[in-house]
Structures are given as C-alpha cells and as structure tokens.
Backbone bond lengths (Angstrom), bond angles and torsions (degrees), N, CA, C in turn:
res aa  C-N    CA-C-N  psi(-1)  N-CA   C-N-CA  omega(-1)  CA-C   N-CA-C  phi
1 X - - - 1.442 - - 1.523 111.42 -
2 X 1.470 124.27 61.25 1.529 124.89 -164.58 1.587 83.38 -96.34
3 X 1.310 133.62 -52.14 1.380 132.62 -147.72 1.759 97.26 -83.72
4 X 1.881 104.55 135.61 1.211 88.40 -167.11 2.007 86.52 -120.56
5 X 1.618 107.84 123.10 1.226 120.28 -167.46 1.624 112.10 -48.16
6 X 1.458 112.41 -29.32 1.497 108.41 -161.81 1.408 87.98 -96.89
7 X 0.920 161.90 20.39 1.586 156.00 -175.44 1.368 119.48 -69.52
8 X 2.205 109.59 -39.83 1.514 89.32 164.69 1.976 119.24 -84.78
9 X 0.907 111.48 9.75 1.563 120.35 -178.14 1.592 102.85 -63.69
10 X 1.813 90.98 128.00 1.493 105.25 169.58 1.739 118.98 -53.35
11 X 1.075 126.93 139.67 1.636 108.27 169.92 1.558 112.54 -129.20
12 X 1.112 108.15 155.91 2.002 112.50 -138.65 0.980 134.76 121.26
13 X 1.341 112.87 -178.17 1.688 126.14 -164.01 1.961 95.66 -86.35
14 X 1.230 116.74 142.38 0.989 118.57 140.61 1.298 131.97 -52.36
15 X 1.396 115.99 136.54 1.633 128.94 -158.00 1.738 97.45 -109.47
16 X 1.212 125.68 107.65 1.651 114.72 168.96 1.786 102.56 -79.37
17 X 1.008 92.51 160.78 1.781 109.14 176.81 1.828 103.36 -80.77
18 X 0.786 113.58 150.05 1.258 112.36 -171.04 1.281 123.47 -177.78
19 X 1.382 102.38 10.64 1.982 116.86 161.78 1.285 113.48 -82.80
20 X 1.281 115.71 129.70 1.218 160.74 -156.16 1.324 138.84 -112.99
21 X 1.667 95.36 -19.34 1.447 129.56 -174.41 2.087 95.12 -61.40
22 X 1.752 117.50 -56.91 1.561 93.49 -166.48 1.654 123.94 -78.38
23 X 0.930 99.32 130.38 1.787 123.45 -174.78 1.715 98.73 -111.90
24 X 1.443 99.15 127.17 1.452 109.12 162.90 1.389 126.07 -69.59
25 X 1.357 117.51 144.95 1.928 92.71 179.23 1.447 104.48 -102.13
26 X 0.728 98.82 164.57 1.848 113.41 171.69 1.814 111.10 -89.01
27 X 1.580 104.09 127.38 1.529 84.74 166.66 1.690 97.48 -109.13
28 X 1.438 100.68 156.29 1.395 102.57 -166.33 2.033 106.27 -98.70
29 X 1.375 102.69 -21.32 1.749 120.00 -168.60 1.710 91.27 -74.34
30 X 1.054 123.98 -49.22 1.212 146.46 -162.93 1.223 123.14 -81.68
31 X 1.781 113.31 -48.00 2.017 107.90 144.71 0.974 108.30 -32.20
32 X 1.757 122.69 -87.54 1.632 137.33 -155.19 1.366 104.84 -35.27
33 X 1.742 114.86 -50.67 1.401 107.21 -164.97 1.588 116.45 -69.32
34 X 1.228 111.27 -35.36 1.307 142.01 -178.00 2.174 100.89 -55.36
35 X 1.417 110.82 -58.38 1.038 103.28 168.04 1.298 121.89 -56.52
36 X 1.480 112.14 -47.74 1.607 111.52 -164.28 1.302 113.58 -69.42
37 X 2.065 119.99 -4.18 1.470 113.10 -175.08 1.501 83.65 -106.98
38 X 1.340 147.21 -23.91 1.190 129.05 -178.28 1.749 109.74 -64.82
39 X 1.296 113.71 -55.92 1.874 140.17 154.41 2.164 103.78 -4.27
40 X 1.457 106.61 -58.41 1.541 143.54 -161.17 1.611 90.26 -93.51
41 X 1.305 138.50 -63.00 1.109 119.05 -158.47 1.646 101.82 -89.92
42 X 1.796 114.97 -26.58 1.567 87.10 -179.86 1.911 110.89 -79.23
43 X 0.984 127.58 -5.46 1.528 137.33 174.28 1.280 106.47 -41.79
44 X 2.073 101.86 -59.14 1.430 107.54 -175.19 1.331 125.43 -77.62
45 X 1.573 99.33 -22.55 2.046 103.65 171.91 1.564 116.18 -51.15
46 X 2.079 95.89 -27.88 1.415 94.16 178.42 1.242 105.14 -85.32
47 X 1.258 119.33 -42.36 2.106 88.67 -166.25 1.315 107.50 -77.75
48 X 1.280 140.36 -23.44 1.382 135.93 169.69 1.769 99.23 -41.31
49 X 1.529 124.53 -74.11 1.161 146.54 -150.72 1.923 87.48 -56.94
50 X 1.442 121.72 -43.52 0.959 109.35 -152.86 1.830 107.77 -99.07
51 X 1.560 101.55 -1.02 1.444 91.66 -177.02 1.840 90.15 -108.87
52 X 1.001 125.48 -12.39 1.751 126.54 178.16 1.819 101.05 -86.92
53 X 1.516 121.14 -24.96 1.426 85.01 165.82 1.303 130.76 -106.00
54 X 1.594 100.42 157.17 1.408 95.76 -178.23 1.463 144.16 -72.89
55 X 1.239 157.23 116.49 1.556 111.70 -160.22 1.835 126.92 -75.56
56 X 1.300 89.93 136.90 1.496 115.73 178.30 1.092 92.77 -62.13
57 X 1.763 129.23 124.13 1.303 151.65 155.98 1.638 114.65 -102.92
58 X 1.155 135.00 146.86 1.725 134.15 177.99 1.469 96.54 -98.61
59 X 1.259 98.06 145.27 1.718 114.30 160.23 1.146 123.27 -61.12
60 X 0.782 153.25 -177.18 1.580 155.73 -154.01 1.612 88.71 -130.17
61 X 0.790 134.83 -18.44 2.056 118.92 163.57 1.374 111.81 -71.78
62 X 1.560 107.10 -48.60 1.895 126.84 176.98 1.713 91.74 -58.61
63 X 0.794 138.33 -64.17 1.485 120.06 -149.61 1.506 97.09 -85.86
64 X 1.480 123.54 -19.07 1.340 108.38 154.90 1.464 152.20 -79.25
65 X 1.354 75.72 -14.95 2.146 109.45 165.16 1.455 99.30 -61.31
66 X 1.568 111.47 -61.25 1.378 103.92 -157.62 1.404 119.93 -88.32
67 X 1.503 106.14 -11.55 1.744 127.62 154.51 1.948 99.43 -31.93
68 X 1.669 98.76 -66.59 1.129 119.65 -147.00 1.786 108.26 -68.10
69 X 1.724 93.46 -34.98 1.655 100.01 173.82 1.127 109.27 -97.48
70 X 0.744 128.78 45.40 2.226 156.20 157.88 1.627 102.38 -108.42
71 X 0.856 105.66 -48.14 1.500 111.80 -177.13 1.173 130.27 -89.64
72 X 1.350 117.15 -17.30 1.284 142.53 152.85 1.591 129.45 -68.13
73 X 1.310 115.02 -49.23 1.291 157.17 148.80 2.158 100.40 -37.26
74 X 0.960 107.27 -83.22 1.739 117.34 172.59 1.376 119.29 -47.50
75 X 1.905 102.39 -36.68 1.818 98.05 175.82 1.297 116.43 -66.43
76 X 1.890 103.18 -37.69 1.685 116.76 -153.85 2.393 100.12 -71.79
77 X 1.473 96.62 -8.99 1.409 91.36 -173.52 1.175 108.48 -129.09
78 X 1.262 121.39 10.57 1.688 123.47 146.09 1.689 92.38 -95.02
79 X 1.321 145.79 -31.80 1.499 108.28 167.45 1.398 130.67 -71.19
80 X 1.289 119.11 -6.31 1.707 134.96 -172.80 1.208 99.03 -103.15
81 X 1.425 139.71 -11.74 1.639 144.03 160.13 1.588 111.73 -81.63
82 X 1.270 112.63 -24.99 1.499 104.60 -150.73 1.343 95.36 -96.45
83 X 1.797 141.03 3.31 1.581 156.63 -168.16 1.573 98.23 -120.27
84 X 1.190 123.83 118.53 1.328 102.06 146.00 1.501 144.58 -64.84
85 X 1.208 141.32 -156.86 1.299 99.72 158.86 1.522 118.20 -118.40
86 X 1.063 117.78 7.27 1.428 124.59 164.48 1.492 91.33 -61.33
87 X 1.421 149.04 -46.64 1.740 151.77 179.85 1.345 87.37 -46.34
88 X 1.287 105.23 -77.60 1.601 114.33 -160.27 1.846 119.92 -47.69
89 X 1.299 95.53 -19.99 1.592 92.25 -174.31 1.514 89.26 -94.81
90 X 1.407 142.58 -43.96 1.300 130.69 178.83 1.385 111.44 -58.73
91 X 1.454 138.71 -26.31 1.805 129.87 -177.86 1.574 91.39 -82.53
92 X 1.438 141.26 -43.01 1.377 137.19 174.62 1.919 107.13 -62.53
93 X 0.854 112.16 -30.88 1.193 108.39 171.30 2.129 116.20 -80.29
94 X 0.784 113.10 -34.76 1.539 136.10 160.66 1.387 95.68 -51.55
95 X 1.045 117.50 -85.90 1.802 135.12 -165.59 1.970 94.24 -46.26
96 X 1.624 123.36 -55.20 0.965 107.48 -175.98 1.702 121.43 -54.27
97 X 1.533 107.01 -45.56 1.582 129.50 -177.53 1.409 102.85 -55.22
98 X 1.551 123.49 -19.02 1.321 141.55 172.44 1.681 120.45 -38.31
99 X 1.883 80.38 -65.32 1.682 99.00 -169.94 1.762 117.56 -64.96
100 X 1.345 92.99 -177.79 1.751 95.05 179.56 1.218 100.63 -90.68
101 X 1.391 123.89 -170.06 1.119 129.79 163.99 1.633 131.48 -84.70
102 X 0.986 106.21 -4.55 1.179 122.89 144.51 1.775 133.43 -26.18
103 X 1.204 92.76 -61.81 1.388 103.55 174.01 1.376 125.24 -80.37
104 X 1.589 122.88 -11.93 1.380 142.68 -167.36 1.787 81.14 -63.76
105 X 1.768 95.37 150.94 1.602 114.41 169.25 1.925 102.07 -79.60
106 X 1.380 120.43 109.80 1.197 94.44 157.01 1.786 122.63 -57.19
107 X 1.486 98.94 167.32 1.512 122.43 175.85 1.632 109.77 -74.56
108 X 0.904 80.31 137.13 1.804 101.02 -174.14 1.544 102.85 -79.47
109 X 1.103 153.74 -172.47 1.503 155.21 176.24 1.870 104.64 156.68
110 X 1.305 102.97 121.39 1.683 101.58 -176.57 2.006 85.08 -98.24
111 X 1.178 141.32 -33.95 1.297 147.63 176.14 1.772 113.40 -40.97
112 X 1.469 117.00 -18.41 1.414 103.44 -144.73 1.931 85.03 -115.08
C-alpha cells in the first residue's frame, strides 16, 4: 500500500465561477433589419393563412349539441342560484339523516 490514491486530488474550498466580465454586444444595423424582415414575413403568414383557409362551418348536430349545452349550462346555474346555501346545507343534512345506518363511519378507538 505505498501508492496513496487521493494524491492527485485538489485540497480546499470549492471555488464557484463568478466572472462577470463576458457581456454580449448588441448589433444595432442588424436588429432594425432583423425586425423589418420579421414585420414583412409575419404580414404574409397572414394573407397566405387567410386566403388558404377555408371557412369552418358546424353541422347541424354540433350547433345543436352546443344549442343544447347552453341550455343545459343556464338551467344547472339558475338551479344553484335559486337555494341559498344555508337551504342547501339543511336538504344535505336531511338526505344524510335519510340513510340507514349502514352507511354511518364507524368510531375509530386505538384503546379497544
């Protein structure tokens, strides 16, 4: 056992990096142009986009589906308006006093 394994190991504090010195530069010729072809090409994404699509029309089941969950939608929150909820906690309280005993949580006890 002559060779001692940790021998090339640094010994000390860890060093964090912490230069600060590189800064990116800005080119300024090269923004402007850079905007004014982004400016030009999204213009044309739009009229391309807007003369290639077609218009999306609904079927007559879809606009009656969603007729129907409009109407569904409007009943379910004029019935949740029309209770207060002091009501609402007394018919849930009713409904519980309802069940058998059956359903009651037994009591827990670590003693028994």
């Amino acid at each position: 056992m002559g060779d001692d394994p940790y021998a090339s190991v640094a010994k000390g504090k860890l060093k964090l990096k912490t230069d600060t010195t590189i800064k990116k530069k800005k080119k300024k010729k090269n923004q402007k142009l850079l905007e004014q072809v982004t400016k030009t090409l999204e213009t044309e994404d739009l009229q391309k986009s807007e003369e290639s699509k077609p218009k999306q029309t609904k079927t007559k089941a879809e606009l009656a589906f969603l007729q129907q969950q409009e109407k569904m939608k409007t009943k379910r929150i004029l019935d949740k308006a029309s209770q207060t909820h002091k009501e609402r906690v007394e018919k849930f309280n009713q409904h519980l006093d309802s069940l058998t005993e059956h359903f009651d949580i037994p009591k827990v006890s670590w003693t028994k």
